[in-house]
Residue frames as a rotation matrix with the C-alpha (Angstrom) as fourth column:
UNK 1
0.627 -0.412 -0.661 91.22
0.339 -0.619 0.708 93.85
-0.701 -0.669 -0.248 106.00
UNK 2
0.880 -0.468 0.081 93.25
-0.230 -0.569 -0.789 96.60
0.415 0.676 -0.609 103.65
UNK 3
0.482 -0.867 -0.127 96.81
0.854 0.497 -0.154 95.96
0.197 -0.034 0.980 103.48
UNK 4
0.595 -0.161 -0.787 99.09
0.521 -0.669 0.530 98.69
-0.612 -0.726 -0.314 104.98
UNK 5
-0.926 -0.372 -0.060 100.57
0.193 -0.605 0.773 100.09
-0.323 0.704 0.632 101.50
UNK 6
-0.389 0.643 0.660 96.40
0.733 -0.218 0.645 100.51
0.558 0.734 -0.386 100.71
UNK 7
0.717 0.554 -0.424 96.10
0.692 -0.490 0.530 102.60
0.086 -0.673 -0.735 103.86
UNK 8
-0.215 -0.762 -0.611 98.90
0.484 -0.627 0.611 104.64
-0.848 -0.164 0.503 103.13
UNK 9
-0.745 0.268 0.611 97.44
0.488 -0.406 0.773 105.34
0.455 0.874 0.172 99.74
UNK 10
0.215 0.972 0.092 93.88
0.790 -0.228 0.569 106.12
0.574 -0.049 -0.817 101.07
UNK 11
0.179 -0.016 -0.984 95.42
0.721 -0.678 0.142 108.41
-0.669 -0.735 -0.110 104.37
UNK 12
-0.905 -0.253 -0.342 97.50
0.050 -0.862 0.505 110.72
-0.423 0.440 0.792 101.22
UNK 13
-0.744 0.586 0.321 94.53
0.202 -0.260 0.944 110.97
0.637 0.767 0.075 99.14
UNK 14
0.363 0.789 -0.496 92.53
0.887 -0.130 0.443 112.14
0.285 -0.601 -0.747 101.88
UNK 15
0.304 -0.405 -0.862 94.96
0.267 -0.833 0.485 114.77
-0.915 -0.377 -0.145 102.56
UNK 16
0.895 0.428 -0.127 94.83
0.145 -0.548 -0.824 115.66
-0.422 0.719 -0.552 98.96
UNK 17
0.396 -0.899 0.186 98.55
-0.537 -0.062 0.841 114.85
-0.745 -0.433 -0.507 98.53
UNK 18
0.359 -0.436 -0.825 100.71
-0.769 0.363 -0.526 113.73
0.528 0.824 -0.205 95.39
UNK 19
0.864 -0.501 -0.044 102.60
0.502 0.857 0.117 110.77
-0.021 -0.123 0.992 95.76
UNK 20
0.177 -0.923 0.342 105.81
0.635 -0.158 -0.756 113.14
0.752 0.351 0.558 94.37
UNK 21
0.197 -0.143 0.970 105.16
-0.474 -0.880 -0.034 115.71
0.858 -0.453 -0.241 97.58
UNK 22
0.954 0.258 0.155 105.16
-0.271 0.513 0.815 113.20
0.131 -0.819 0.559 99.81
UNK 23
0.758 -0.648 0.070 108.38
0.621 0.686 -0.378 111.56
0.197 0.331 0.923 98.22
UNK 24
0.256 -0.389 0.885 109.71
0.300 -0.839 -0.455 115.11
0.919 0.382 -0.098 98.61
UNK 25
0.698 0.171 0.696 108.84
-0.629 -0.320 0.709 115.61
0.344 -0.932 -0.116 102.31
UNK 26
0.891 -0.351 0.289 110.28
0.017 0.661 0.750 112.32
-0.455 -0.663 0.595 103.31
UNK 27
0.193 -0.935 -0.298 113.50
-0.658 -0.348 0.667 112.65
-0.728 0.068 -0.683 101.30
UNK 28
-0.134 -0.170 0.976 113.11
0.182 0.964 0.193 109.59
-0.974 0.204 -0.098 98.93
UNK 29
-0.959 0.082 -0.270 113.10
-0.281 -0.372 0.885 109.76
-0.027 0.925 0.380 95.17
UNK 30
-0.100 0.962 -0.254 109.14
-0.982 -0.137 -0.132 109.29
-0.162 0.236 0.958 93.56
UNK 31
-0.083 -0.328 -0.941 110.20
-0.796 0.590 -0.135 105.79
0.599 0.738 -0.310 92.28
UNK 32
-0.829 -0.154 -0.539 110.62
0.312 0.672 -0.672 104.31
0.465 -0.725 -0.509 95.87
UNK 33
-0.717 0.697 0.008 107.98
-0.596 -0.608 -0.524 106.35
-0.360 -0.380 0.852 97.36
UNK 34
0.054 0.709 -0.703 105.53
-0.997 0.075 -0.002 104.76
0.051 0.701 0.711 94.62
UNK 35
-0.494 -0.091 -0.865 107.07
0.194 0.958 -0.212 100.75
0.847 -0.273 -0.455 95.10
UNK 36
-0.871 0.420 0.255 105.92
-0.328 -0.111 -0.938 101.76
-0.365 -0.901 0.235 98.94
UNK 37
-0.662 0.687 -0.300 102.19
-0.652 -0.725 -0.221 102.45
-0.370 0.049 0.928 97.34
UNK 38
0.289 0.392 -0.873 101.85
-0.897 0.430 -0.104 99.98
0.335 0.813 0.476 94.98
UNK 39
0.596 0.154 0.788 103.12
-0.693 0.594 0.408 97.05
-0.406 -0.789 0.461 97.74
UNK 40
0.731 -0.480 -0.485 106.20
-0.149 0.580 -0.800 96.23
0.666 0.658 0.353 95.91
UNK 41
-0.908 -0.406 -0.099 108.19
-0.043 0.325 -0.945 96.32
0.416 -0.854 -0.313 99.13
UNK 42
-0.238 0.725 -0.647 106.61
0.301 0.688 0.660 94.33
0.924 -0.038 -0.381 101.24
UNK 43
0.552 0.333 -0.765 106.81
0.803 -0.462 0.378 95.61
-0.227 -0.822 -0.522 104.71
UNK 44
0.655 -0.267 0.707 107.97
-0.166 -0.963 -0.211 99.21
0.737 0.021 -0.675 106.28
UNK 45
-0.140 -0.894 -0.426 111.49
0.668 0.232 -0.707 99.00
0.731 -0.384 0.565 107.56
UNK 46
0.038 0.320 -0.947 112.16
0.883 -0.454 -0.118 101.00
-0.468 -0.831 -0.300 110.90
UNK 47
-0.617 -0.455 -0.643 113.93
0.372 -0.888 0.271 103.82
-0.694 -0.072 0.717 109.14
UNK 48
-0.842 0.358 0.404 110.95
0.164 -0.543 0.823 104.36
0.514 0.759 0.399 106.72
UNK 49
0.335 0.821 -0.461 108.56
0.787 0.025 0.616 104.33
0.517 -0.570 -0.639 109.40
UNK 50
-0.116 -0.588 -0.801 110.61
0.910 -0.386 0.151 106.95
-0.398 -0.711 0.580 110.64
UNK 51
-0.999 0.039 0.022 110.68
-0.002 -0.528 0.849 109.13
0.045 0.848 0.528 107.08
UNK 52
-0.126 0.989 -0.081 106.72
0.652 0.144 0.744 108.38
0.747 0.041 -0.663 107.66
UNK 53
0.435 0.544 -0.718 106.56
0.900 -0.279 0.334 110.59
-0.019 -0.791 -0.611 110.69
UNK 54
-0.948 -0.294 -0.125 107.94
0.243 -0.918 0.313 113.87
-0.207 0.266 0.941 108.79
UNK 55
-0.755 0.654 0.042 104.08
-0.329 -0.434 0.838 113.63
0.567 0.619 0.543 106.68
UNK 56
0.093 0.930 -0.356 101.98
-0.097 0.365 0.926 111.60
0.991 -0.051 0.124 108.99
UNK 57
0.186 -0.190 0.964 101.13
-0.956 -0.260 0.133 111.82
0.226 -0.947 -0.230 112.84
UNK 58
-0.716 -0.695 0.058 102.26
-0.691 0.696 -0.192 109.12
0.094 -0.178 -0.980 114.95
UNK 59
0.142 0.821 0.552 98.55
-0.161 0.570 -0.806 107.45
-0.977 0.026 0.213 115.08
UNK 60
0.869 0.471 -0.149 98.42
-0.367 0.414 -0.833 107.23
-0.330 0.779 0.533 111.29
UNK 61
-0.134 -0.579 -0.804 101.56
-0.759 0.581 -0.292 105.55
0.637 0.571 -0.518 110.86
UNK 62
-0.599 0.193 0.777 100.59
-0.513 0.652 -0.558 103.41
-0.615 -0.733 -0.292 113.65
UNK 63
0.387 0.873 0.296 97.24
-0.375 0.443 -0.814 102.63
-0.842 0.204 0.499 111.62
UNK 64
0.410 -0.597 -0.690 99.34
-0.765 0.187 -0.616 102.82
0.497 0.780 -0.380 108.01
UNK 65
-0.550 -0.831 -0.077 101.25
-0.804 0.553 -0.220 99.22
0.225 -0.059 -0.972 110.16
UNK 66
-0.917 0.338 0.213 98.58
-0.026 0.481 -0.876 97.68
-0.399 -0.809 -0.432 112.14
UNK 67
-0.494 0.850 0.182 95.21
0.005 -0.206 0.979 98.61
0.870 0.484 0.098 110.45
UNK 68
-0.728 0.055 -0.683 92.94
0.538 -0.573 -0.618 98.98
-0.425 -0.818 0.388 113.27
UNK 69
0.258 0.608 -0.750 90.68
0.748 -0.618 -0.244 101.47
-0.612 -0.498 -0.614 113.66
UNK 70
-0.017 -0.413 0.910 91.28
0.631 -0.710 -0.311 104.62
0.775 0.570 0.273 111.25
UNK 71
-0.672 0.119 -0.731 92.45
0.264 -0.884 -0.386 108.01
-0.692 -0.452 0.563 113.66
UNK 72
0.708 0.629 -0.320 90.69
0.511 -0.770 -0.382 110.93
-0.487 0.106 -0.867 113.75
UNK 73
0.154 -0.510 0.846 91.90
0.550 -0.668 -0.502 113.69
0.821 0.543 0.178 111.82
UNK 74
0.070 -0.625 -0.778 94.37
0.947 -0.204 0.250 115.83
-0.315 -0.754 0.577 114.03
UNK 75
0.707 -0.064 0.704 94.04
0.226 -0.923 -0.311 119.26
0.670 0.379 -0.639 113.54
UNK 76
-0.244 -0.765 -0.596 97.61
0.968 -0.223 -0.111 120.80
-0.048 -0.605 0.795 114.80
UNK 77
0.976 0.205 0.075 97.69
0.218 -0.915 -0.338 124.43
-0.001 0.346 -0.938 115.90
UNK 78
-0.444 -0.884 0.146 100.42
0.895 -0.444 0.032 126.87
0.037 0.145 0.989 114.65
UNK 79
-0.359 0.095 -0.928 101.40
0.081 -0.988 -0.132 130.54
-0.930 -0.122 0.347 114.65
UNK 80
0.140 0.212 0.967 99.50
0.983 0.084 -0.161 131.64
-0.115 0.974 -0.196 112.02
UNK 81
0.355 -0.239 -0.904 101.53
0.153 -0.939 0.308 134.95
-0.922 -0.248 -0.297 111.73
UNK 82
-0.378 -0.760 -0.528 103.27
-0.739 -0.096 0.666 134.26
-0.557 0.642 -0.526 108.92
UNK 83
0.683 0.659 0.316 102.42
-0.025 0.453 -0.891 132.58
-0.730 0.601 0.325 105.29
UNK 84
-0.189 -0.960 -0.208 104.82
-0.309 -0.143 0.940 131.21
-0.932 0.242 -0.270 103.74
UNK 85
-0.911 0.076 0.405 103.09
0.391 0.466 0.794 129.60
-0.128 0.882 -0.454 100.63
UNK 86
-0.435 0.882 -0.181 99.79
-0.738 -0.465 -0.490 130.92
-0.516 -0.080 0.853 98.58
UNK 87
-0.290 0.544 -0.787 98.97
-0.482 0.627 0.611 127.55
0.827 0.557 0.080 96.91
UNK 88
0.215 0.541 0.813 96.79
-0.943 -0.100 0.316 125.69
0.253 -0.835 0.489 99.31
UNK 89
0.939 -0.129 -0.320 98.32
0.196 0.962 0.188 122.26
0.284 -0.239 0.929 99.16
UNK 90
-0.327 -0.941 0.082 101.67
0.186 -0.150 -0.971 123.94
0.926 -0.303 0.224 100.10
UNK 91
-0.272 -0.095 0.957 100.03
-0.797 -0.536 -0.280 125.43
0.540 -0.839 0.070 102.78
UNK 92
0.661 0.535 -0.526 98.77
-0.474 0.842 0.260 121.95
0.582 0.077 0.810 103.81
UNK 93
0.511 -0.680 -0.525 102.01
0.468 0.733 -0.494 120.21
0.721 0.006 0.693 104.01
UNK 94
-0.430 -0.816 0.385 103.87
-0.072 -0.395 -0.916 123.26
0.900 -0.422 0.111 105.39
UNK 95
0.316 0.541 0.780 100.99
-0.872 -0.159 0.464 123.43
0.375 -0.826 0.421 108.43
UNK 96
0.924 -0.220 -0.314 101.98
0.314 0.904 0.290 119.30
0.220 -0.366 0.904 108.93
UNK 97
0.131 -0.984 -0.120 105.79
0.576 0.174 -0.799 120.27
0.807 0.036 0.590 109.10
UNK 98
-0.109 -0.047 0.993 105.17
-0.355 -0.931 -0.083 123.08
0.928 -0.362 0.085 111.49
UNK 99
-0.858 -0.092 -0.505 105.94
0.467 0.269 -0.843 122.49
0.213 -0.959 -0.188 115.14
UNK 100
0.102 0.801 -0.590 102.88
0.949 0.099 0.298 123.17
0.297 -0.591 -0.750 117.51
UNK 101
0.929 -0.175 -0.325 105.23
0.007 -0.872 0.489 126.25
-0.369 -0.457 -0.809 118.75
UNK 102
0.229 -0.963 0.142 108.32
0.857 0.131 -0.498 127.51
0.461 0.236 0.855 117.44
UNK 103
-0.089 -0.580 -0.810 111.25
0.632 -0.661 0.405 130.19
-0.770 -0.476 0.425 119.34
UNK 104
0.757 -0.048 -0.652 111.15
-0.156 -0.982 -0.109 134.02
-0.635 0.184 -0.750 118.12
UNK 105
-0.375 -0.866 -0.331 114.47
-0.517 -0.101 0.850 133.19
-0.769 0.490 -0.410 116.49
UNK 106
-0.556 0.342 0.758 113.04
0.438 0.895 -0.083 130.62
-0.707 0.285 -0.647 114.83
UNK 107
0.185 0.880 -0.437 110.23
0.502 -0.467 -0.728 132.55
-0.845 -0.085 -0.528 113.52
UNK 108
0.414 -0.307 -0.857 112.18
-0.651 -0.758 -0.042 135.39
-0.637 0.576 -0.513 111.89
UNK 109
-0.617 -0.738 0.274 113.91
-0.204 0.486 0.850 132.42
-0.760 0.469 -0.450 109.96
UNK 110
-0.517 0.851 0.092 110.81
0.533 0.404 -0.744 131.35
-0.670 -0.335 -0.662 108.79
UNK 111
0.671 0.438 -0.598 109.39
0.204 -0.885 -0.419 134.67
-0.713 0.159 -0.683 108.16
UNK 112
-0.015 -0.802 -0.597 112.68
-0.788 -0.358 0.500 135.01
-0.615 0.478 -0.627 105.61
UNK 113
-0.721 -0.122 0.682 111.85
0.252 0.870 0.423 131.73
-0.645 0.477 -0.597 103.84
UNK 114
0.307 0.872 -0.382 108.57
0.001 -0.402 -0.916 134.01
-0.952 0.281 -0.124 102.14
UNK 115
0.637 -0.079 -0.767 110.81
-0.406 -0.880 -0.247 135.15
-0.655 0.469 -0.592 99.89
UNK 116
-0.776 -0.521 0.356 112.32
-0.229 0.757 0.612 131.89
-0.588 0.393 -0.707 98.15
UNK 117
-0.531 0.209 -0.821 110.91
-0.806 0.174 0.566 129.78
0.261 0.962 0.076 95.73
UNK 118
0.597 0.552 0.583 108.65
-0.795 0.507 0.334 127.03
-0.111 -0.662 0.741 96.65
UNK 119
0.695 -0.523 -0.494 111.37
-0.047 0.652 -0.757 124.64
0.718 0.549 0.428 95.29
UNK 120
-0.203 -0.862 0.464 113.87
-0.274 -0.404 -0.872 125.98
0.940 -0.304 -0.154 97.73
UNK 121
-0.213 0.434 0.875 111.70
-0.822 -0.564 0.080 126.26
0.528 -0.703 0.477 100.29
UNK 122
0.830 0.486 -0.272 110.61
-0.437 0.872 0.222 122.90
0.345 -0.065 0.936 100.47
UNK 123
0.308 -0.595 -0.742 114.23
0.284 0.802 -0.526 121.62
0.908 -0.049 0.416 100.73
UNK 124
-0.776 -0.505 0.378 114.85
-0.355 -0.146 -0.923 123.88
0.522 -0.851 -0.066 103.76
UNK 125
0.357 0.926 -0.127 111.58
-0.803 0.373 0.465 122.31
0.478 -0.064 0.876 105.28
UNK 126
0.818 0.333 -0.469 112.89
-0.136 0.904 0.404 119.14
0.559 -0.267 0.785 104.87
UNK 127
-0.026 -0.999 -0.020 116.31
0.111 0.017 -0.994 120.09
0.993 -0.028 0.111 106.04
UNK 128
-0.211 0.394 0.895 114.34
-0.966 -0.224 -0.130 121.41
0.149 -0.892 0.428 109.45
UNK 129
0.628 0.741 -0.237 112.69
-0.688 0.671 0.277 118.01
0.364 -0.011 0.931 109.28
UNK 130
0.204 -0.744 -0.636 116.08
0.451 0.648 -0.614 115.47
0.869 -0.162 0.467 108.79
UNK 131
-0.144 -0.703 0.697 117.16
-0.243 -0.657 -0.713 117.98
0.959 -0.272 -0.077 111.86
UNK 132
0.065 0.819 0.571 114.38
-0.907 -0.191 0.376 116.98
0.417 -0.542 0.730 114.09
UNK 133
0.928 0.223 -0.298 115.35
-0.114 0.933 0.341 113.55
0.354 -0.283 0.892 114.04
């Protein structure tokens, strides 16, 4: 049986994911992110299991503790009016961060985030994200 920092490696690298975007999403520097990976901390506290459900649905951090069964891949839908990134692993991540539905107001906020940098962008992402919880 794989150990639950080797199924957290295997789920990002299926989703074609850096270690440093991830580290980015969840708010954590690359350094800790990477001890996670490499099973230098030994278990997952609550509040990183917590930072784990900004990048991963609640089944694959379930599996990422427990092992188990691997999920299915989840395919969320979004509005797909609006495109905020043209590299395709941005558009990846940003599709995971995206609610299912989001309010008109919302939207137009969104729809104004085109026009940033992907640097920027990302922190208001995660700033939506930290909001959520």
């Amino acid at each position: 049986m794989s150990k639950w920092y080797e199924r957290m490696t295997s789920l990002r690298e299926e989703k074609g994911t850096k270690q440093q975007e991830i580290a980015d999403v969840l708010g954590i520097d690359y350094t800790s992110y990477n001890r996670y990976e490499n099973g230098k901390t030994t278990n997952i506290s609550r509040s990183f299991e917590k930072k784990l459900l900004k990048y991963f649905t609640s089944n694959e951090v379930e599996y990422i503790k427990n092992g188990g069964e691997k999920p299915q891949k989840e395919t969320k839908v979004i509005n797909q009016s609006f495109t905020l990134s043209t590299n395709n692993k941005d558009k990846e991540i940003e599709n995971r961060l995206m609610p299912q539905s989001l309010a008109p107001d919302i939207l137009n906020i969104v729809d104004m985030l085109k026009d940033i940098d992907k640097i920027e962008r990302r922190k208001v992402l995660r700033f939506v994200l930290d909001l959520q919880d």
